[in-house]
C-alpha positions in Angstrom: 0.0 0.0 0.0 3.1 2.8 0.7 2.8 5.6 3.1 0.1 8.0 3.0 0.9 11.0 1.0 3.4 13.3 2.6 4.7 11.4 4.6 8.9 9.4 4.0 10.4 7.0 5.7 13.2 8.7 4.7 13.3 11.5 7.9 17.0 13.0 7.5 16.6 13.8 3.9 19.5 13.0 1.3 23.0 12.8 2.7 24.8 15.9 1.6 27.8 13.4 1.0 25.7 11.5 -1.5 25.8 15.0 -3.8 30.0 15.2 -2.9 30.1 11.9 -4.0 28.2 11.9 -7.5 30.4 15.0 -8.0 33.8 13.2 -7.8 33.1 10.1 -9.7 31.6 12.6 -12.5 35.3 14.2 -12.5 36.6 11.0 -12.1 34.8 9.4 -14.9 35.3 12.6 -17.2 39.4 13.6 -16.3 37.9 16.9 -15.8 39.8 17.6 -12.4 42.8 16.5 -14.1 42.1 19.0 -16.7 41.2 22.1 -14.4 44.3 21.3 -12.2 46.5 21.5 -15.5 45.1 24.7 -16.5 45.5 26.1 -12.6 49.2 25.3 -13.0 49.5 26.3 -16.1 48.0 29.0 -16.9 49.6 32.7 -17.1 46.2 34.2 -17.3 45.4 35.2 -13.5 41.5 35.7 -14.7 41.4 32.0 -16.1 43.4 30.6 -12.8 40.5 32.3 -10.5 37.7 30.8 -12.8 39.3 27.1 -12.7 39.8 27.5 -9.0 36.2 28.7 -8.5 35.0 25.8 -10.6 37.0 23.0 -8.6 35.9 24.7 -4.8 32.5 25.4 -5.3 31.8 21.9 -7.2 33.6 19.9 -4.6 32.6 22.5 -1.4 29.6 24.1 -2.8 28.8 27.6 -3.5 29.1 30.3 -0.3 25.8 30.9 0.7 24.4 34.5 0.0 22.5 36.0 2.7 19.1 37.6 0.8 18.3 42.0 2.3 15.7 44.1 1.5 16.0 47.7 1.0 18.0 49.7 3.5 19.7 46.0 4.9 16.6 45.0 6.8 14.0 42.1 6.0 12.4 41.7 2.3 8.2 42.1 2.1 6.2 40.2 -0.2 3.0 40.9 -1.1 0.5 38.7 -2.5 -2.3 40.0 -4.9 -4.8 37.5 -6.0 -6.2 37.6 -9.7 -9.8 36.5 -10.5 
């Protein structure tokens, strides 16, 4: 029959080591670490060395998270209008 709808057995969610994980055997599989750590010490071009570094951290660390302001630094409104 399953569970009723809504409901998981499943209570912790994914493991965020699952995503890690998938990540590496994707570079693995594709030499594409191999390849960004050739051009990170190879490279002259400071601009392409930044981008290839950014690639590698934020795919094996994930991205910084961005705190979200509204105007003036303080808390964002939303406001819901209904349309017939």
């Amino acid at each position: 029959m399953g569970l009723p709808k809504g409901r998981t057995n499943n209570l912790n969610g994914r493991p965020k080591d699952a995503y890690r994980a998938k990540f590496l055997r994707v570079l693995e599989s594709s030499n594409a670490l191999e390849r960004l750590q050739r051009i990170i010490k190879q490279t002259q071009n400071e601009d392409v060395f930044l981008k290839a570094l950014q690639i590698v951290l934020e795919r094996g660390l994930g991205k910084v998270p961005q705190e979200v302001m509204g105007e003036g630094g303080g808390p964002i409104s939303v406001q819901v209008v209904a349309y017939k």
